[in-house]
N, C-alpha and C positions, 0 to 999 in steps of 0.2 A: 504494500500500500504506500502511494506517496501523497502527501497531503502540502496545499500550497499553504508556506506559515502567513497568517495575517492578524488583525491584532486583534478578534478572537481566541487564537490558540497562541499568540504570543507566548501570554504567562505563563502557560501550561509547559512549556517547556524546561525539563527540570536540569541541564546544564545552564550555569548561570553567565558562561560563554558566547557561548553560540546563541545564547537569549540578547543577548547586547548586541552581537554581530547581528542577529538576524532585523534590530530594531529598527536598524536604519534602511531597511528595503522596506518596512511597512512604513515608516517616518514619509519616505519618499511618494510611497501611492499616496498618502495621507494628506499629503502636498500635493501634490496631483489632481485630485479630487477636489479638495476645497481651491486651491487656481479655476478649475474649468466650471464651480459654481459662479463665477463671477457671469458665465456667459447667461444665464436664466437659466438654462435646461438641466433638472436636475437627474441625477440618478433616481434610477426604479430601485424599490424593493427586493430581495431576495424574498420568491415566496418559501412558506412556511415546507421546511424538510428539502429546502433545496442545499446543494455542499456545492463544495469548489474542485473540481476534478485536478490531475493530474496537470493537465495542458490552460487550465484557467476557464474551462467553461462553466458555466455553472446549469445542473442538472440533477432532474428529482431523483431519488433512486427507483422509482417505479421505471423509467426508463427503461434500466440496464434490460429489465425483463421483457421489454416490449422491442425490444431490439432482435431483429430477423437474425436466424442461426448464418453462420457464415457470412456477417455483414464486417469484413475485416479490412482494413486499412491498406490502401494500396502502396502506401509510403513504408511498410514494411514494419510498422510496429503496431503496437497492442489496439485492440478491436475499439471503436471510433467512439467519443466519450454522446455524443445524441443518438437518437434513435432514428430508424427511418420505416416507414411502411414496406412492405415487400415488394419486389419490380424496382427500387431505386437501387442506383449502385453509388456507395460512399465510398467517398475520392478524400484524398489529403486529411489524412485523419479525420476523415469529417467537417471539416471543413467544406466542405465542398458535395451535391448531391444533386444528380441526376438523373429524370429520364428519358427511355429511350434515347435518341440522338442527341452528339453533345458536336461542338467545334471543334477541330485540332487544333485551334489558338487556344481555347481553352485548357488543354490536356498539355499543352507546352509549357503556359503560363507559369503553371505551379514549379517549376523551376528555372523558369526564364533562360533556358537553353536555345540557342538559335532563334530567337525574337525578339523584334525591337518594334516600338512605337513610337514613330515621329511626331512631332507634334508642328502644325500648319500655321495656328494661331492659338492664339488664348480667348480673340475677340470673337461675338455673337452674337446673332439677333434676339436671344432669349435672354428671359432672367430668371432662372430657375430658384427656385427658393432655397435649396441643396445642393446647388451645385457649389465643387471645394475648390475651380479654380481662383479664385479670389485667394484660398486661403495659402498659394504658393508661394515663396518668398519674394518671387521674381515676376509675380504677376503682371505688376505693372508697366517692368520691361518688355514683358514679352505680349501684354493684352495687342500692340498694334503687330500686324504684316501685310503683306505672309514672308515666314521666315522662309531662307533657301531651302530647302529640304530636300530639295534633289543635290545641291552640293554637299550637304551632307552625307547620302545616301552613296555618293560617289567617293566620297571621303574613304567609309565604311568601306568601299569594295579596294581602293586603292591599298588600305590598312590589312587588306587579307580577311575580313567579317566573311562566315560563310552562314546564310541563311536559310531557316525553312519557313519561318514567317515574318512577313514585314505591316503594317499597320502605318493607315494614317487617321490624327484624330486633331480636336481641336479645345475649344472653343469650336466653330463651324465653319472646317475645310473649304466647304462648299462654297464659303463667301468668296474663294477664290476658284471658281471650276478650272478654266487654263492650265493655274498650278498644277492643282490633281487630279487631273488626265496625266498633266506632262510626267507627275512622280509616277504612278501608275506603270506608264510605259517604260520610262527607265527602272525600275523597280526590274519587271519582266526582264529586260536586257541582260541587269548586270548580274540578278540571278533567278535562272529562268524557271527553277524547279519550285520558288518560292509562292508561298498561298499570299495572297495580298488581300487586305480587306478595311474597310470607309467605315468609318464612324460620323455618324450626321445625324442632325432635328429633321432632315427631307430642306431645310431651306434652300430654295435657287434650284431644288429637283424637277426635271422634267424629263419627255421621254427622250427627245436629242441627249439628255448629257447621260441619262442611264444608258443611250446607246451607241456613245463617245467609252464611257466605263468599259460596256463589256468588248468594245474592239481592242481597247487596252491589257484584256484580260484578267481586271477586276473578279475576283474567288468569289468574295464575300462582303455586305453591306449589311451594318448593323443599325438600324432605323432606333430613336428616341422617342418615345410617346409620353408627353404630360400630360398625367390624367386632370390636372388643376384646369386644365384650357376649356374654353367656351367647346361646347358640343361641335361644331361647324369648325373649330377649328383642328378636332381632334380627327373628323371625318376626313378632314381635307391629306392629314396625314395618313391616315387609314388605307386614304384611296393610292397616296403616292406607293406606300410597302407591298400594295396588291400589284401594281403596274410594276413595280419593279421584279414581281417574282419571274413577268416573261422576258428579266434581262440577263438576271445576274444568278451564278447559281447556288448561293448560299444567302437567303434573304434572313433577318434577323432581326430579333427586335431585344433590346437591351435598356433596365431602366429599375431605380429603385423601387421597392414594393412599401407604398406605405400602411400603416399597421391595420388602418379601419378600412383600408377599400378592396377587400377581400371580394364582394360581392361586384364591383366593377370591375377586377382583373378575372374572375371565372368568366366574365361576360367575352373581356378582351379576345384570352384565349381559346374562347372556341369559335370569334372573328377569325381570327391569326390562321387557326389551322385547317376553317374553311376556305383562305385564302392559298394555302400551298406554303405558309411559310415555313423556311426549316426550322426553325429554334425561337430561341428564348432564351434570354441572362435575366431572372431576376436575384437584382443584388439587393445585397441589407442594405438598406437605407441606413445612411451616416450624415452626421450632426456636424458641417465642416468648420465648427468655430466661430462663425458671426453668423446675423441673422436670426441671434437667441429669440428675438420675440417673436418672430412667424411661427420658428419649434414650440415657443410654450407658447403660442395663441389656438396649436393644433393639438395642445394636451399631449406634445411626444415628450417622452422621458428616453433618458439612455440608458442602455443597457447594464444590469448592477455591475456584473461583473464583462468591461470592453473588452481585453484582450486578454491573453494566458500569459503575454508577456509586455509587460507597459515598454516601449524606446520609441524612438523618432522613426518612423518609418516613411521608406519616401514617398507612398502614396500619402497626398495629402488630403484623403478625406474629412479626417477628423472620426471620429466616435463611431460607433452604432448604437443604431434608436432600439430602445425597447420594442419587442413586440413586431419588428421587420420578418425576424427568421423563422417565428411562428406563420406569420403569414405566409412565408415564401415557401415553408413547408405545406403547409392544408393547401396551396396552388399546386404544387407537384402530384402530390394525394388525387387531386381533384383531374390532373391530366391522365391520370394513371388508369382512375376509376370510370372518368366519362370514355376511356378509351381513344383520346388524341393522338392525332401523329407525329404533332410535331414534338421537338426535343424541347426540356426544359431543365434549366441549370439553377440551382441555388449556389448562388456566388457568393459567400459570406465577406466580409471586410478583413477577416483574420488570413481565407484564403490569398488574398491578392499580396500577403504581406510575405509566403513564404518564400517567393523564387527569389526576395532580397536579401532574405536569410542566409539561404543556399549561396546564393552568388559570393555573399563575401565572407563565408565561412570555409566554402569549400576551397579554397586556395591557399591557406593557410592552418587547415586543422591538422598536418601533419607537424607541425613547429610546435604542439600542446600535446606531447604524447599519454599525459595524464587524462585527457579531456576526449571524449570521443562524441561524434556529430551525430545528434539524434533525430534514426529513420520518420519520426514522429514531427518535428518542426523545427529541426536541424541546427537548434542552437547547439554550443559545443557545450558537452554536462561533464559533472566530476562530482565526487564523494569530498566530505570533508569533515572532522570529528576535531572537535574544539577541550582544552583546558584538560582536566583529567580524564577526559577520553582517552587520551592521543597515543599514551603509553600504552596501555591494553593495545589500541591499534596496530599498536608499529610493529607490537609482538608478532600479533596474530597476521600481518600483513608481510613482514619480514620472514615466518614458517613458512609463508604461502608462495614465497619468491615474487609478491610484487610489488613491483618499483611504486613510491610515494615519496613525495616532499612538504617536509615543513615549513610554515612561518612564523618566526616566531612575535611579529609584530603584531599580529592576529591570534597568535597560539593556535592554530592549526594544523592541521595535519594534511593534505589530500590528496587523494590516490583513484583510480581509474574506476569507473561503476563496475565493473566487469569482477573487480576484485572485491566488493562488497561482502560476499558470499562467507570470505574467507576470515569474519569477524563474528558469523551466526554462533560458533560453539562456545565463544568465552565471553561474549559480549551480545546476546542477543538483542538486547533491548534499547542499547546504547542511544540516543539520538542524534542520527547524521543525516546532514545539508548535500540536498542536491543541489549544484551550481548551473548556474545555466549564465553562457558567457558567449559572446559575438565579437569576430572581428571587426576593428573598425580602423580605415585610415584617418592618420592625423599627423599633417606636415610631414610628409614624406615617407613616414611609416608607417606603418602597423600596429596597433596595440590590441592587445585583448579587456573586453570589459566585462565584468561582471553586472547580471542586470534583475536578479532574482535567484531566490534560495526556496525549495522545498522541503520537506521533512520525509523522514522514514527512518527504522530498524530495520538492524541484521534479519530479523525475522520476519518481517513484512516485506521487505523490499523482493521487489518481483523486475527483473529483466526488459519483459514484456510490455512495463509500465512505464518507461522511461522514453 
């Protein structure tokens, strides 16, 4: 069993070590939390008998049981901490839940292997109430263009980039059709086996330019739909996603799912898939940081528990709303059971975070030979036994033949999860921190950072769960 420490089970912790080490990761959420109360939108509730899983989701234990036999994680570790109805298949620990057909951008994403998204603009004819590019650092350099992106793209092939998917998105591409045709087609050139695919609101859509697109060889076009818009206008885009299906051969529609309009996206989707379209991203609707009062004018709350692991992560969505993934679930249920054909993806906010994980972990997890990269969510993890532990350990760890190091500025001890094991006979109960650490550059280097501590004993700890 690994349990994430928070200042619930702080006290509980009976080394009086590793209770101080561990204060200042709860000190930090703690901070955290009361910072992003400034914006209005407060955290929801944990309901009553909900816990903290492993990886930071929070889920009742009735769950575990309603979870389909064989529903295991294709990332290679322990079975997915949500549940799913039968006929979905759960991706990325869970994170991630689909049915029937999914994208191969999507299946890429989770490790951001061979794919890149350019980005066109930042600027748009919409104003979405959710939308996070605002919350960029560099929004307002980059809100006017359109930037080069095909010299970019040429950059990339000059530098040796070899790709299987390429993506353009905005702000709204389309304000520049010229551009993306032109990237479109050099995109095909410089790599020809590559899936290419348009992210757009349908603005400046007609059927010249979807039939400009597909002489370019445009794959895939993932259409926006704001359910907020006057009816007429939602029609209007309705009708473009339908005309586009006799262009392009992957038509799509992508967009967050808000908590109460459950009954207008079942309606959506059985539009969508009397239309021919292939798929569906509905993602968790995320809280980008401003715009606190339209979130608390619409009753959203955030999610009690956002991430399994609080850092900066470079999507800048911001948050997730309470009450998104539920929705985005009973919609999948709901495609499954009406018998729909099109595909449908629940894209969680924690999903899009991993392939950043991956990227800048996996290049350096060989220089932490104590730390090993977990199949689960890829941050690098370690064992660690504080203050009068550490002696019992080194015994038991030293018999075992495995390598560990101390610190003694911390009084710790840490050594590789793998070796865990090798502390159950003399020390069952002991309690020891799982570390969970990412690389990160900084001026020129590398450093490893520490970003979160779990708990477990010799006698609980399970492999599987890490």
């Amino acid at each position: 069993m690994i349990e994430k420490i928070t200042a619930a089970n702080l006290d509980a912790i009976a080394n009086p070590v590793l209770r101080d080490y561990a204060r200042r990761y709860v000190d930090i959420e703690a901070g955290f939390r009361e910072a992003v109360a400034a914006f209005g939108v407060p955290f929801a509730e944990r309901a009553a008998g909900e816990v903290v899983a492993p990886d930071g989701v929070t889920a009742r234990p009735a769950e575990a049981a309603a979870r389909p036999a064989g529903a295991a994680s294709t990332s290679g570790g322990a079975a997915p901490t949500v549940s799913a109805p039968a006929g979905l298949r759960v991706l990325n620990d869970g994170k991630s839940l689909v049915a029937n057909w999914q994208s191969s951008a999507c299946e890429v994403c989770r490790l951001g292997l061979g794919t890149e998204t350019f980005v066109m603009t930042l600027a748009c004819p919409r104003r979405c109430f959710f939308c996070f590019n605002p919350n960029q650092a560099d929004f307002d350099d980059r809100a006017p263009g359109p930037r080069d992106v095909v010299a970019q793209l040429e950059a990339r092939a000059a530098q040796g980039a070899r790709y299987t998917h390429l993506a353009l998105t905005g702000g709204e591409p389309l304000l520049y059709p010229d551009d993306t045709v032109t990237f479109f087609r050099r995109a095909k050139e410089l790599f020809p086996g590559a899936h290419t695919r348009l992210y757009t609101s349908g603005a400046g859509l007609d059927e010249s330019l979807l039939a400009r697109l597909r002489a370019v060889g445009l794959d895939e076009v993932r259409f926006s739909i704001k359910t907020d818009d006057a009816p007429k206008d939602r029609e209007a885009v309705l009708g473009l996603i339908r005309r586009a299906c006799a262009f392009i051969p992957d038509v799509m529609v992508e967009m967050p799912v808000m908590p109460d309009e459950v009954a207008l996206m079942k309606e959506l989707l059985v539009r969508l898939d009397s239309f021919g379209v292939r798929g569906i991203n509905l993602l968790e609707l995320g809280f980008p940081f401003f715009n606190g009062q339209e979130f608390a004018r619409r009753g959203y709350q955030l999610k009690a528990e956002p991430y399994g692991v609080l850092y900066d992560y470079a999507y800048a969505a911001g948050l997730p709303v309470a009450g998104s993934e539920e929705a985005c679930r009973e919609l999948l249920a709901f495609v499954l059971d009406e018998g729909l054909s099109l595909g449908a993806h629940y894209c969680s906010m924690e999903n899009k975070h991993t392939g950043q994980v991956f990227q800048q972990n996996t290049p350096h997890a060989a220089a932490y030979p104590l730390r090993q990269m977990s199949p689960r969510d890829h941050f690098l993890k370690s064992a660690k036994v504080f203050g009068a532990d550490r002696g019992p350990a080194r015994d038991a760890l030293t018999a075992a033949g495995a390598p560990f190091q101390d610190d003694g500025d911390f009084d710790f001890t840490e050594f590789s999860l793998v070796a865990l094991p090798a502390l159950e006979a003399t020390m069952p109960h002991a309690p020891v921190a799982i570390s969970y650490a990412i690389c990160e550059p900084r001026e020129g280097e590398v450093v490893l950072r520490e970003l979160r501590l779990d708990l477990t004993t010799p006698a609980t700890f399970h492999e599987a769960d890490w």
